[in-house]
ZAMI-279147 format. One record per residue (C-alpha): x, y, z. Coordinates in steps of 0.001 Angstrom, whole numbers. Layout:
+---------+---------+---------+
:      px :      py :      pz :
+---------+---------+---------+
:       X :       Y :       Z :
...
+---------+---------+---------+
END
This chain:
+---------+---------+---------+
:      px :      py :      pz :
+---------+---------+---------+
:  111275 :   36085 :  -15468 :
:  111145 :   39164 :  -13674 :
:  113617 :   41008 :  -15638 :
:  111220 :   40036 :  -18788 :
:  108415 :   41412 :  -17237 :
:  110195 :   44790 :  -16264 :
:  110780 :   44805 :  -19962 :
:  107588 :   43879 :  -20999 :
:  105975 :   46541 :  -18833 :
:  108573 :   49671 :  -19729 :
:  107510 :   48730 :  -23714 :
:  103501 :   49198 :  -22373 :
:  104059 :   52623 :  -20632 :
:  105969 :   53817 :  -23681 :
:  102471 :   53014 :  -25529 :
:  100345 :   55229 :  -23656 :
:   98636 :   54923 :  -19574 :
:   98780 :   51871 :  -18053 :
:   97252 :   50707 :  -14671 :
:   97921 :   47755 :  -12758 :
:   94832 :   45771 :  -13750 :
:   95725 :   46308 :  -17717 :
:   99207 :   45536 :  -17320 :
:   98320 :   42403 :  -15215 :
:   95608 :   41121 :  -18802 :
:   98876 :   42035 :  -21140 :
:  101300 :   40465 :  -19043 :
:   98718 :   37145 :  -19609 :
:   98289 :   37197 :  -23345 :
:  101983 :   37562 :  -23247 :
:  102067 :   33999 :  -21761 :
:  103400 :   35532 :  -18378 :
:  101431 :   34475 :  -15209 :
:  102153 :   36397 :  -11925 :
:  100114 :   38068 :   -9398 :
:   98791 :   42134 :   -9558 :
:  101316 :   42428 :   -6757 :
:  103841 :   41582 :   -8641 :
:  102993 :   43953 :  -11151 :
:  103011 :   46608 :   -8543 :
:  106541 :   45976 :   -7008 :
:  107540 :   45746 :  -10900 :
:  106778 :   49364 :  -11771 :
:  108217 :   50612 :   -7967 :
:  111452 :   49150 :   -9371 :
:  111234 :   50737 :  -12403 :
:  110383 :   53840 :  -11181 :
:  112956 :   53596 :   -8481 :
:  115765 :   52528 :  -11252 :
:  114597 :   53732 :  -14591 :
:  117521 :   55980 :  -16319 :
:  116657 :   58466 :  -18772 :
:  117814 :   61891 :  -20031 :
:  114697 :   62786 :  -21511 :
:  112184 :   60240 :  -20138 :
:  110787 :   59485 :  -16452 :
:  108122 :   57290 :  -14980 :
:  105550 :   59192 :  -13546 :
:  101665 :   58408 :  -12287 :
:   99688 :   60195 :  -14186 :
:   96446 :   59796 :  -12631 :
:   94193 :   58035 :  -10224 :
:   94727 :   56943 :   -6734 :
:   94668 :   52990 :   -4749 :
:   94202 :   50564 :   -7566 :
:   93632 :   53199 :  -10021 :
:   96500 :   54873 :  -10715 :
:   97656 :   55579 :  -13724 :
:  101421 :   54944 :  -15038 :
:  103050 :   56320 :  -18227 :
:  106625 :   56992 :  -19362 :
:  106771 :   61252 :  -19823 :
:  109198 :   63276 :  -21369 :
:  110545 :   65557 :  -18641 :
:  109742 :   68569 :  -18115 :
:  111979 :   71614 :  -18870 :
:  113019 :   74698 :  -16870 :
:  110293 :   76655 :  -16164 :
:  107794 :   73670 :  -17446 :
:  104909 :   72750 :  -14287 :
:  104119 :   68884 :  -14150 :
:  100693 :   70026 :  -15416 :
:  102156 :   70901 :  -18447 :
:  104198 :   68435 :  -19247 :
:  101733 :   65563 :  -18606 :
:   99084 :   67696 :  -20719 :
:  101414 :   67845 :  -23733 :
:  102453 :   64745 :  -23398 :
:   98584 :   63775 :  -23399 :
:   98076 :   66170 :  -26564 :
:  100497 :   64766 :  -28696 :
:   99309 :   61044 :  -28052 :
:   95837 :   61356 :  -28229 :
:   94800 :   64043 :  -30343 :
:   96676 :   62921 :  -33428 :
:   94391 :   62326 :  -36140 :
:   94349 :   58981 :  -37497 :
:   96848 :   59381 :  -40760 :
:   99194 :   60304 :  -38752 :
:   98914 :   57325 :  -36310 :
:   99399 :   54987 :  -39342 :
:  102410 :   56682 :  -40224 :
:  104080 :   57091 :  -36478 :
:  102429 :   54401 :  -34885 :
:   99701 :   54748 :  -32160 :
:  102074 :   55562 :  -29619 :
:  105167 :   57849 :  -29066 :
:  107755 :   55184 :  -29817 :
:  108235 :   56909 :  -33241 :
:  108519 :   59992 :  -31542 :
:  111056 :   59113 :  -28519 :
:  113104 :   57188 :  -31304 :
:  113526 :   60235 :  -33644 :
:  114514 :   62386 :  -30948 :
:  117213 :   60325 :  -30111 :
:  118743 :   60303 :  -34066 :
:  119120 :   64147 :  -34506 :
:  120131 :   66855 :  -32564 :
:  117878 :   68162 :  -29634 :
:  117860 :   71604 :  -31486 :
:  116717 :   70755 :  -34506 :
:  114023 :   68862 :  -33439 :
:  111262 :   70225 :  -34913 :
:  107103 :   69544 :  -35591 :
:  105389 :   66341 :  -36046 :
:  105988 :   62271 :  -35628 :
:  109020 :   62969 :  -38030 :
:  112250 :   64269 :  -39305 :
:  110853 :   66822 :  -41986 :
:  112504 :   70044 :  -41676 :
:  110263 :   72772 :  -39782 :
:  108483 :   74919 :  -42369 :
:  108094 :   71580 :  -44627 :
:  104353 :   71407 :  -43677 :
:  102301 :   74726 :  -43041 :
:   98513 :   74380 :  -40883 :
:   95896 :   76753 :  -41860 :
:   94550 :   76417 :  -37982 :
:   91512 :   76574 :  -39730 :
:   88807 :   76114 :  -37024 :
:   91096 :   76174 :  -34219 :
:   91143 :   78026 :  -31040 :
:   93982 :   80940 :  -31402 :
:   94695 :   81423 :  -28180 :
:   93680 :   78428 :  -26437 :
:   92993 :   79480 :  -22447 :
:   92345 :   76146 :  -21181 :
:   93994 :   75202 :  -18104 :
:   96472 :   72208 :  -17918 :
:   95305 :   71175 :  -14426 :
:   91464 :   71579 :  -15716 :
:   91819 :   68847 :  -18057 :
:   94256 :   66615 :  -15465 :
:   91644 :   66878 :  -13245 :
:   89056 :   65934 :  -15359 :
:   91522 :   62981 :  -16361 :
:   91733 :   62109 :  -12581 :
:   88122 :   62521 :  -12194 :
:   87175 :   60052 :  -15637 :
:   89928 :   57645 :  -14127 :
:   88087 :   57590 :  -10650 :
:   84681 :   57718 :  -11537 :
:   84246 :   61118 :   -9332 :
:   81839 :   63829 :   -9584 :
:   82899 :   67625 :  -10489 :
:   81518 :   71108 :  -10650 :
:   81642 :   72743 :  -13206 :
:   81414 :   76801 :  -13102 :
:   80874 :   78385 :  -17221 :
:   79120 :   80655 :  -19011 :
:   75761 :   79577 :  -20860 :
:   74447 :   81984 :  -23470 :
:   73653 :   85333 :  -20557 :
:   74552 :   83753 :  -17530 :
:   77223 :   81578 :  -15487 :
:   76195 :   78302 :  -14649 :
:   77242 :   75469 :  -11974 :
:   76336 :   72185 :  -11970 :
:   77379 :   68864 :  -11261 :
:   78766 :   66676 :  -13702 :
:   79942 :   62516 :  -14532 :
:   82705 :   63064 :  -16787 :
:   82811 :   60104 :  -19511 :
:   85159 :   60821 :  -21874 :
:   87328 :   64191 :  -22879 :
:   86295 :   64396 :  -27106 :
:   88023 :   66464 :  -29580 :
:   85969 :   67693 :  -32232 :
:   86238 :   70391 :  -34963 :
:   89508 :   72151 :  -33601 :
:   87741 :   71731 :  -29850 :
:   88305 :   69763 :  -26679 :
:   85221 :   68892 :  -25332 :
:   84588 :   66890 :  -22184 :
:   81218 :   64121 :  -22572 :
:   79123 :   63117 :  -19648 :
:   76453 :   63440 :  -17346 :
:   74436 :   66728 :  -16041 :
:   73048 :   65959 :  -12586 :
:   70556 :   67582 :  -10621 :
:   71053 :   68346 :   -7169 :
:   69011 :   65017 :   -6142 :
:   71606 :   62934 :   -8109 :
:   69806 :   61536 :  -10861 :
:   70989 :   61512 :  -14385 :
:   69534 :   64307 :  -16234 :
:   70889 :   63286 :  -19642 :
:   74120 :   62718 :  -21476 :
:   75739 :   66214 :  -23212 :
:   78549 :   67563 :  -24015 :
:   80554 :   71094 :  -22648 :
:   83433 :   73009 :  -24356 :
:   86404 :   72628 :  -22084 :
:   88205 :   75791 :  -22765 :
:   84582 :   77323 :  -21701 :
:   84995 :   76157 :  -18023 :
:   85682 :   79321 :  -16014 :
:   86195 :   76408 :  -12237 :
:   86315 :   72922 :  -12103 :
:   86447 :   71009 :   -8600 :
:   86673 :   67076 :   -7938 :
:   84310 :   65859 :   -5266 :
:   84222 :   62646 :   -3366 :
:   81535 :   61687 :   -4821 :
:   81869 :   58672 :   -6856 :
:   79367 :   57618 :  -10483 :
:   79330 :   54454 :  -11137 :
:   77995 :   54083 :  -14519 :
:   76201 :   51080 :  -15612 :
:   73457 :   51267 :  -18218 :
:   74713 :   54752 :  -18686 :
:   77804 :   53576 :  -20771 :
:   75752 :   51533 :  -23128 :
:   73599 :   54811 :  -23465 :
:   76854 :   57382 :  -23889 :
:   78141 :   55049 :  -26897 :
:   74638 :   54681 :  -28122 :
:   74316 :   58588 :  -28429 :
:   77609 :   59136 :  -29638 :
:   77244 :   57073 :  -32811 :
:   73496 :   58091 :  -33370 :
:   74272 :   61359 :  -33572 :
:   75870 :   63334 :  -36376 :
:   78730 :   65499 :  -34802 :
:   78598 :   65695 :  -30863 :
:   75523 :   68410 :  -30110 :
:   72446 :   67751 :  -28259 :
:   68801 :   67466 :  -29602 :
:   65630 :   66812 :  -28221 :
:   64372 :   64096 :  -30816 :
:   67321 :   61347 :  -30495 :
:   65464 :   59161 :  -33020 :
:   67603 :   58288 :  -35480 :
:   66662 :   58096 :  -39240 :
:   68160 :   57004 :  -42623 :
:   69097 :   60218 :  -44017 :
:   69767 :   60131 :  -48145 :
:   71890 :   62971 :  -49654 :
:   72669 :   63493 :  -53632 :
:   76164 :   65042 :  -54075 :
:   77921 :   66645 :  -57019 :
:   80208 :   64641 :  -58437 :
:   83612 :   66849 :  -56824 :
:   81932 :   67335 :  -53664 :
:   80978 :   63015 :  -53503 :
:   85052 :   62459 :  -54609 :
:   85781 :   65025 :  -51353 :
:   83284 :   63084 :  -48757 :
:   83715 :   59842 :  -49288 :
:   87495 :   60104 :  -48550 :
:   86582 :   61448 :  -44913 :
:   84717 :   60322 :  -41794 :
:   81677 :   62007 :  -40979 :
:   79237 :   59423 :  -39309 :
:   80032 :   55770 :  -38864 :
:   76876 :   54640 :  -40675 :
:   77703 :   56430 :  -44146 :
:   78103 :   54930 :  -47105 :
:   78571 :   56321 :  -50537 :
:   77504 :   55109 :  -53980 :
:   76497 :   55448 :  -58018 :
:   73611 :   54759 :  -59100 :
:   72951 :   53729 :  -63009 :
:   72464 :   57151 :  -64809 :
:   75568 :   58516 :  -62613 :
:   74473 :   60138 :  -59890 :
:   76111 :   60515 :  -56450 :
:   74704 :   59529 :  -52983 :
:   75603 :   59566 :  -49765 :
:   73460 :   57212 :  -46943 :
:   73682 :   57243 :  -43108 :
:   71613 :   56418 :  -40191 :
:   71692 :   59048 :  -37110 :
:   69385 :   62308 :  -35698 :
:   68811 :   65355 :  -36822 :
:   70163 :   68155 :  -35234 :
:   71678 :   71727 :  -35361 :
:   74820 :   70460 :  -36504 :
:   73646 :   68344 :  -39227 :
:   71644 :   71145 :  -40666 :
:   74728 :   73169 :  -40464 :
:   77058 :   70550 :  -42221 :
:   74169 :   70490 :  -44881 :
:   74333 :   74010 :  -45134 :
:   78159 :   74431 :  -45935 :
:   77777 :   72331 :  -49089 :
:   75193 :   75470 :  -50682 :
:   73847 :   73944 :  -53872 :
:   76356 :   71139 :  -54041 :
:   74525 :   68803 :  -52066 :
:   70733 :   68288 :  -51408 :
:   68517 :   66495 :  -48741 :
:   66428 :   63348 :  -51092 :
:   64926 :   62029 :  -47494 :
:   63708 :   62227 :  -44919 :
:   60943 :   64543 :  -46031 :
:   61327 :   66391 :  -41881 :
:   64907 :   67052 :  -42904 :
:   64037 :   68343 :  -46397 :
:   61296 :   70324 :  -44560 :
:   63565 :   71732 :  -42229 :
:   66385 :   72797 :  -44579 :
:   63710 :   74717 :  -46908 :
:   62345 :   76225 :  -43552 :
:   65669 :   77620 :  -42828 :
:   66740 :   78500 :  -46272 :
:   63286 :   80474 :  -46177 :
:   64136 :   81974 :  -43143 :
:   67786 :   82600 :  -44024 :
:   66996 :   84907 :  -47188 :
:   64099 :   86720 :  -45361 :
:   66605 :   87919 :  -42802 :
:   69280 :   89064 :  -45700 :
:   65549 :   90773 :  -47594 :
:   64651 :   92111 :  -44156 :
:   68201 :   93283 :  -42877 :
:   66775 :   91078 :  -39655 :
:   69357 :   90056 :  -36935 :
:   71494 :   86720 :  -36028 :
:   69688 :   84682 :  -33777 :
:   71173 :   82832 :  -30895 :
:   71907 :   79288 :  -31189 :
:   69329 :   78071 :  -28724 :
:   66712 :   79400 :  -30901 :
:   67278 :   77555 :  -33571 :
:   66802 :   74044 :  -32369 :
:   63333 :   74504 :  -33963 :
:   63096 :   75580 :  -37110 :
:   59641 :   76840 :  -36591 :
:   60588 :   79260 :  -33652 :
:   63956 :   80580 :  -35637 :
:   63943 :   84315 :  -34841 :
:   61120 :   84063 :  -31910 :
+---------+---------+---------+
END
């Protein structure tokens, strides 16, 4: 039995983190009953015994109960543990979802390639296409990404322990700090981002927001744990009602209706943009795209990047907004008027002011 569950538990950490309390529920619907002790002493043996050229057992993150356990690929001359946990966490998690389908959700399909070919010819991607097979336009990307390994495994640490942080980063003409929950770490539009709560210095939630990662200029863990209650139901509440990830005072969210040209509809409706959408004909031929969330900078922007190819049918604030921008937008062209900062645009009726 135990050697089954030493087995059991090596295929889990090959999968992606593990702690004791979600190896302990697998281990059940597995039809295996022991105790979280058990579990424990399990992955000291393993760690103690397990044999790999490539791969070691390593805690990742957390501390007590907490901790975190995952199966790494070990780190090279010259390579920090930092780094070699953080790539290891890049190429897991920030796959997008094609490529899951086709290498599995894991790095399984990874670790098994590796061992069919040659070290040195082991090249990009879940795969064994030759490198150079598959060019990235890094469209949108960072280009020289500054963000600092043990930044983000300390904000791993932090999620995984429910502790408070301080954050240090520029904001528009001035360097911030402030006190932060950290939720989730989000990657969106070529960006990490980390999702969470502001706080004030009395403690109480000031709202939930977003912050560019590679932004941070100091990060520090505190011992002060958030525990998050209603606050989770209101993080995954936000995150779906809104259209990308940025903030906006109204949060209501409204059914938004948008005709498309046919080539730009075809495009869309092959993507995820909002969980809510939905695409359709209607009987003369027309294209339409529906979805329910709040309008916001980014929306408008999205909108935007479509020119004539797509227009705003409802809501009638949305359709008043875009034509107040587009107003604004060929004034400053007729005008020879400057760019405006980004957190003067949030209303469309002080754009400029």
């Amino acid at each position: 039995m135990k050697v089954q569950r030493i087995l059991l538990i090596q295929q889990f950490l090959k999968l992606g983190p593990e702690t004791i309390d979600s190896i302990h529920q697998k281990l059940k619907k597995n039809g295996i009953q022991c105790s979280k002790r058990s579990v424990y002493r399990d992955l000291l043996s393993l760690e103690e015994h397990f044999e790999d050229q490539r791969m070691e057992l390593k805690v990742v993150d957390g501390e007590f109960n907490r901790k975190k356990w995952l199966i790494v690929r070990k780190k090279t001359d010259g390579q920090t543990k930092e780094e070699t946990y953080f790539k290891t966490f890049i190429a897991e998690h920030l796959k997008p979802d094609w490529m899951k389908k086709l290498t599995g959700n894991t790095l399984d399909t990874l670790l098994r390639s590796d061992y069919t070919i040659k070290a040195n010819e082991f090249h990009t991607l879940a795969s064994n296409l030759p490198i150079g097979s598959i060019l990235h336009s890094g469209w949108g990307e960072l280009q020289e990404p500054v963000m600092n390994p043990q930044f983000m495994r300390n904000i791993l640490w932090a999620i995984t322990n429910k502790k408070v942080i301080v954050i240090r980063q520029p904001l528009h003409h001035e360097v911030i700090t402030y006190r932060f929950a950290p939720y989730r770490v989000l990657y969106h539009r070529g960006t990490m981002q980390l999702c969470g709560w502001e706080l004030d210095p009395k403690n109480r939630n000031k709202g939930f927001t977003t912050r560019e990662i590679d932004l941070f200029e100091h990060l520090e863990i505190t011992n002060q744990r958030f525990l998050p209650k209603g606050e989770l139901r209101e993080a995954k509440q936000l995150l779906t009602s809104r259209f990308g990830i940025h903030d906006t005072e109204d949060k209501k969210t409204v059914k938004i209706k948008l005709e498309l040209g046919e080539g730009p509809a075809r495009f869309l409706m092959r993507r995820n943009w909002h969980p809510t959408q939905k695409f359709y004909q209607d009987k003369q031929g027309r294209w339409f795209m529906e979805m329910k969330c709040a309008i916001s900078i980014e929306l408008t922007g999205w909108l935007f990047s479509w020119v004539e190819h797509l227009k705003v049918v409802q809501p009638v604030a949305l359709r008043k907004q875009m034509q107040q921008r587009a107003e604004y937008i060929a004034q400053m062209y007729r005008k020879d008027l400057p760019a405006v900062n980004p957190h003067n645009t949030n209303d469309p009726d002080l754009i400029g002011s």
